[in-house]
C-alpha positions, 0 to 999 in steps of 0.5 A: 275162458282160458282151459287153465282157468276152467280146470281151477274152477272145475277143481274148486267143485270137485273139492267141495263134493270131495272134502267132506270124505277127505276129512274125518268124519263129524261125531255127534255129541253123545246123548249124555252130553246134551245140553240141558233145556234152556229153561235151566240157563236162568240166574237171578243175581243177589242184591248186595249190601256192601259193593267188593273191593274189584281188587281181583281176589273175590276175597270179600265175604260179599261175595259168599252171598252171590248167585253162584254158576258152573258146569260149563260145556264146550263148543270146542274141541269137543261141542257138548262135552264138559269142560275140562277146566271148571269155572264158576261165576259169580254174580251180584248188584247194588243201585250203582254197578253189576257185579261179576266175579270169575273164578277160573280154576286150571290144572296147569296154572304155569302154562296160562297164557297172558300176552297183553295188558293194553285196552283194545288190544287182540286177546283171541289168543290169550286165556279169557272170559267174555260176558254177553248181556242181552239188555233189551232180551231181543236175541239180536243185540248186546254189550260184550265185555272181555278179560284174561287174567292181567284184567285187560278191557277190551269191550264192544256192540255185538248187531244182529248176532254177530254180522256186526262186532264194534270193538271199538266202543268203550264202556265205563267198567272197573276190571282187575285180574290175578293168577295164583297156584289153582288158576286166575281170577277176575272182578267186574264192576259195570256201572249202571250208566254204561248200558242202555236197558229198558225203564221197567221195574225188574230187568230181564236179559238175555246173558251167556258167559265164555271161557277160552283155554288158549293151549287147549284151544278150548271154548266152552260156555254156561248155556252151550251153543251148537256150532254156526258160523257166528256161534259164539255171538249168537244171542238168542241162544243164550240164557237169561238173566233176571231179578234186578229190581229198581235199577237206574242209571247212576249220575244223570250227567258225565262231564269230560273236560279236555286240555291240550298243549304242545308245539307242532312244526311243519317241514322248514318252517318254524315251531309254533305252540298248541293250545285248545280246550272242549269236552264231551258231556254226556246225559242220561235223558232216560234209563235208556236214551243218552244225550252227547254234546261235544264241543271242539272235539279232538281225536288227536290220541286216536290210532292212526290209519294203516296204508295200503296198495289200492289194486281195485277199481273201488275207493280203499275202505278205512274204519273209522277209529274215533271215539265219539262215533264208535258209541251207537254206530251199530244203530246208525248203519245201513246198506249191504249185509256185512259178510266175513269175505266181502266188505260193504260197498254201499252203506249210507252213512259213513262217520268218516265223512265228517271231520276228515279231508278226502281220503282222510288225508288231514282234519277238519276241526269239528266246532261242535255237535251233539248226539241221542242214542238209545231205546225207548219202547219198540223203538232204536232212536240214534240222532246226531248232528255235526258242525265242522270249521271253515279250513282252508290249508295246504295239505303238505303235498302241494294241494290246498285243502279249502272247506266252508263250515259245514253241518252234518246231520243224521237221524235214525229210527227202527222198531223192533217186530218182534223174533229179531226183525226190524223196520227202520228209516234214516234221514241224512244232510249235509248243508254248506255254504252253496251246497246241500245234500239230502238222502233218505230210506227205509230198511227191513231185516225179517226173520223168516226162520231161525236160519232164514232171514231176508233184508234190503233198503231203499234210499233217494238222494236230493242234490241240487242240480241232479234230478234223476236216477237219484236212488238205490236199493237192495234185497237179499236173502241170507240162510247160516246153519251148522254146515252152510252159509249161503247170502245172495244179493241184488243192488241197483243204483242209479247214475243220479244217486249222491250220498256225501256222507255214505260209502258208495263204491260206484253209481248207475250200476246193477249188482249181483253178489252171492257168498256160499260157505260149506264148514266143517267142524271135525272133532278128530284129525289135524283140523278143527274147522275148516271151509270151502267158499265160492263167491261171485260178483257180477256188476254192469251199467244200469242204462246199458247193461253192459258188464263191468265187473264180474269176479268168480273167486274160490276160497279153501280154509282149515284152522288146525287144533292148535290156532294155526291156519292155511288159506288158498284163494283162485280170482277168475275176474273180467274187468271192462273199462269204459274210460281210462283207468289211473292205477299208479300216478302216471300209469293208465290203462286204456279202455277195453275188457280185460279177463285175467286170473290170480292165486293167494295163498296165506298162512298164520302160525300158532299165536298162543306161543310167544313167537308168531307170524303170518304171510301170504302170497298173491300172484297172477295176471293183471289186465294187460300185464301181472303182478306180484304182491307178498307179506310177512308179519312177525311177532314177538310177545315174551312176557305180559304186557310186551307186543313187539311186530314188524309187517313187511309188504311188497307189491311189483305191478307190470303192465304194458303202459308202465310198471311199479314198485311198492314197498311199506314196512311197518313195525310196532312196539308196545308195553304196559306197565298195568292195564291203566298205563301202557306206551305204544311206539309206531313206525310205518315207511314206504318206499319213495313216499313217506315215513311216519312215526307216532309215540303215545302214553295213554294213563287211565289214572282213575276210571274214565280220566285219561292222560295222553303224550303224543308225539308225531313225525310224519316226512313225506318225499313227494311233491303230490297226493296219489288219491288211489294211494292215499297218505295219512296226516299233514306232514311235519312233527307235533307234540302234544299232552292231553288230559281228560278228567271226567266228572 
């Protein structure tokens, strides 16, 4: 190890001892603070007579009869303390909804911030109110939904107590907010048939209720919480929610018809018209087992993929974005223990397998499928099965896309233990014309303790033509406390193992990966949370043993009081090659070992205030050569509902066989007139590649019907796919309108 390196890793040590006394020291919350026993965090909401008018005022007298809350207590700045904005919750129910109004009152109402006013969109900087419901009361799990005071959705799926928050799952509920003299204020209306729950007489669960004051940077909640990394997530903390009695699903069916018509033109050829139908529907087979049938299923409305500069060995891992796979994937995941600074490797089932080309470089039309998800007993039930169309086209960059009609199946099962561990297996296939995929496994989650748990999975592959070293597995044990975080990993796969609906970023290997986190959570001096991090990934050939990766990484962390945040990083990283590695089209570095060593720093301003940014810069060397790679991100957000941003990035690659340059500029403006009816307008180019462009109106013009007008133009100026460096979307120009109405 070169002496430079060694003194960065020895620094890394010395701070981890040393940041603790350079920071001011932790107050214990006074003793007159304390929370008060959980026993008290119990609510039982009234039955109402009449629903209210969700109007955003709580002005119906209906509401004068409801279960009343208050006393909230922070998490921060000050955990325990008192609010120092009072809030009140108040809660009903009928045959068809849970009721829930939020009375938020503030002593500077002027000073209130309200960013957006589009669904999904990030309000981690705006004033807010997020509901937690534990509908299975399994400590683990719930439904989240937030809001600020414009009555914006934005909704998701919280697994195992936050290592898993799906934003991307879209409920049917009914939200309206206002702001007046003394605060703001915001009506919910959740509809029975958008949570899964139990079939029993009267419903218990588990629910906490979140306020955030965003100039304060102020958290509190009705059943405080103690600090942990995952705190606000942390189910089995909360308090509980009980007394609704004979409540069911609404409607037993939901039906969405769609119709799209439009025109598409590819480059130099002739404009042609679109025109498809399909739909979803959807079934309640029981209070808590939901049966989705689709057929020709269309995503054409959904967000497009951001690129990127792909600098790894590993395949670039992109979310999946679409809608019919985002409802119950929480249930359908297993593999590795998702951590904050490393994103999964190995996962078995991977959506975006199903209905994209490689890469996602362009669709394949989905005929049809169904899906079941839900609970029945001690049991999670997730079942899907898929039918894609036989495509054969060019991609737009001189390759030819030629797919058989394909069928895609999953199914999973897990049982709940009891005290949040659990047992599930899984059964993946995929069957086309000459070919077959099988994969099956088992996984475990087991709580040993309240900060103790240990997991792991074993999986085998059946591919037709490979017989051996086709399975894989992993263990684990994972410790998250106040101050500590450690997770430490062990993964083999073998050489055989083929999983063509998972993500598995390299086979026939033994892996090591541990994550360690020290955090601080300082009530005085500059910082309110800060952390020191020092990872280690460690990878070699299963036959051989021989290394193949082994990358020690230092991380140094510190949010200030106000939201903004600095970030150093130090990459100490040993690649061995095997074989010739592409890095860029063209540009191939020879096998042998290669030790080089980089530095990241980055910081993000405060994003209360209207004006915001963020960058970051990485550096150092590259296997036989160095590079450079900086970013810039700016936002301007001047009144609700106005989101304007521009990202710039730039990567200088040099290496002894070759150098590169990659440029990609993005930029975004988006404005809602309501929480129903926003416009989005997309730009993204790079340099010598491609230019792509999306406008899109989205109109929800009564609950759960859409109205959608997308027009696309993507140019490419390049003759090849890169697969490192993947393109999105079929070059050529497309508009289309959607309508979905959902009886």
């Amino acid at each position: 190890m070169r002496p430079a390196r060694r003194r960065a890793l020895w620094l890394g040590a010395i701070l981890t001892l040393a940041l603790p006394w350079a920071l001011p020291a932790q107050e214990e919350p006074p003793a007159t603070l304390a929370p008060a026993p959980t026993a008290e965090y119990v609510v039982r909401p009234t039955r109402f007579d009449t629903p209210p008018v969700i109007d955003g005022h709580l002005s119906d007298a209906v509401w004068t009869t409801a279960a009343r809350l208050g006393d909230f207590h922070q998490l921060e700045p000050k955990e325990g303390a008192p609010a120092t904005e009072p809030t009140e919750v108040f809660l009903g129910y009928d045959e068809d909804n849970l009721y829930i109004g939020v009375r938020c009152h503030d002593s500077e109402p002027q000073r209130i911030v309200t960013t957006t006013l589009t669904r999904d969109s990030d309000m981690g900087y705006d004033d807010t109110v997020t509901i937690l419901l534990d509908t299975y009361h399994d400590g683990r799990s719930a439904f989240l939904f937030t809001t600020n005071s414009g009555g914006v959705k934005v909704d998701g799926l919280v697994r195992n107590e936050g290592e898993q928050v799906n934003l991307d799952w879209d409920g049917l509920w009914d939200i309206q907010g206002s702001r007046d003299a003394g605060g703001w204020t915001a009506e919910m209306a959740i509809p029975w048939h958008t949570l899964r729950f139990p079939n029993t007489p009267e419903q218990v669960w588990g629910f906490n209720v979140e306020r955030e004051v965003a100039r304060k940077q102020e958290r509190s909640y009705w059943k405080p919480l103690e600090h942990s990394w995952y705190a606000r997530y942390k189910v089995s903390n909360a308090g509980t929610l009980t007394g609704l009695q004979g409540v069911r699903p609404g409607s037993r069916f939901h039906f969405a018809p769609y119709a799209i018509g439009g025109g598409e033109r590819p480059p130099d050829g002739s404009t042609s018209s679109v025109t498809h139908a399909g739909g979803d529907l959807k079934v309640n087979v029981a209070s808590d087992l939901v049966a989705d049938l689709t057929v020709k299923t269309d995503f054409s409305e959904t967000e497009a993929d951001e690129q990127d500069v792909n600098l790894t060995r590993n395949p670039l891992l992109f979310p999946e974005k679409r809608a019919f796979f985002l409802e119950g994937a929480n249930l359908f995941y297993f593999g590795q223990r998702p951590d904050p600074e490393h994103s999964s490797e190995y996962f078995l089932f991977f959506s975006r397998q199903i209905g994209l080309a490689a890469d996602g470089l362009a669709t394949i039309p989905i005929l049809g499928g169904v899906k079941l998800t839900g609970h029945q007993a001690a049991y999670d039930v997730g079942v899907l099965s898929l039918q894609t169309e036989a495509t054969r086209k060019s991609d737009g960059f001189g390759g030819l896309i030629d797919e058989p009609r394909t069928t895609y199946s999953v199914a999973r099962l897990k049982r709940d233990l009891g005290n949040g561990s659990t047992f599930g297996v899984i059964g993946l296939s995929k069957d086309a014309t000459g070919e077959q995929n099988r994969v099956g496994g088992a996984d475990w989650d087991i709580t040993l303790t309240p900060s103790l748990r240990t997991g792991g999975y074993f999986a085998k592959s059946s591919t037709p033509g490979i017989a051996e070293n086709d399975w894989a597995g992993s263990s684990d044990i994972y410790w998250d406390s106040r101050h500590w975080r450690f997770h430490e990993e062990y993964t083999e796969v073998g050489q055989g193992f083929n999983d063509e609906l998972g993500f598995i970023s390299r086979t026939g290997v033994r892996a090591f990966r541990t994550d360690n986190y020290y955090i601080l959570w300082p009530e005085t001096g500059p910082f309110k949370q800060a952390w020191i991090v020092y990872d280690l990934d460690y990878i070699a050939d299963r036959a051989t043993r021989d290394i193949q990766t082994r990358i020690n990484h230092l991380k140094l962390n510190a949010y200030f009081r106000n939201s903004a945040g600095i970030a150093y990083k130090y990459y100490d990283e040993l690649e061995v090659l095997a074989s010739p590695f592409e890095i860029k089209r063209g540009i191939v570095i020879p096998p042998g070992a290669y030790q080089f060593g980089h530095h990241f720093f980055g910081f993000q301003t405060d994003y209360t205030k209207p004006l915001g940014g963020a960058g970051r810069l990485a550096w150092g060397d590259y296997y036989d050569g160095h590079f450079v790679q900086a970013f810039g991100f700016i936002t301007y957000r001047p009144i609700p509902g106005l989101f304007t941003a521009a990202t710039y990035q730039q990567t200088k690659v040099t290496l002894k066989e070759g150098s590169f340059t990659s440029d990609i500029a993005l930029g975004e403006i988006t404005y809602a007139f309501s929480n129903r009816l926003s416009t989005r307008l997309w730009l993204q180019w790079a340099r010598d590649a491609n230019l792509r462009a999306k406008f899109d109106v989205d109109w929800e013009f009564r609950p759960g019907s859409k109205l959608f007008v997308v027009y696309q133009d993507i140019r490419t100026y390049i003759d090849f796919f890169d697969p490192r460096q993947p393109i999105f979307g079929t070059p050529g120009r497309s508009l289309l309108t959607k309508v979905v109405y959902l009886f």
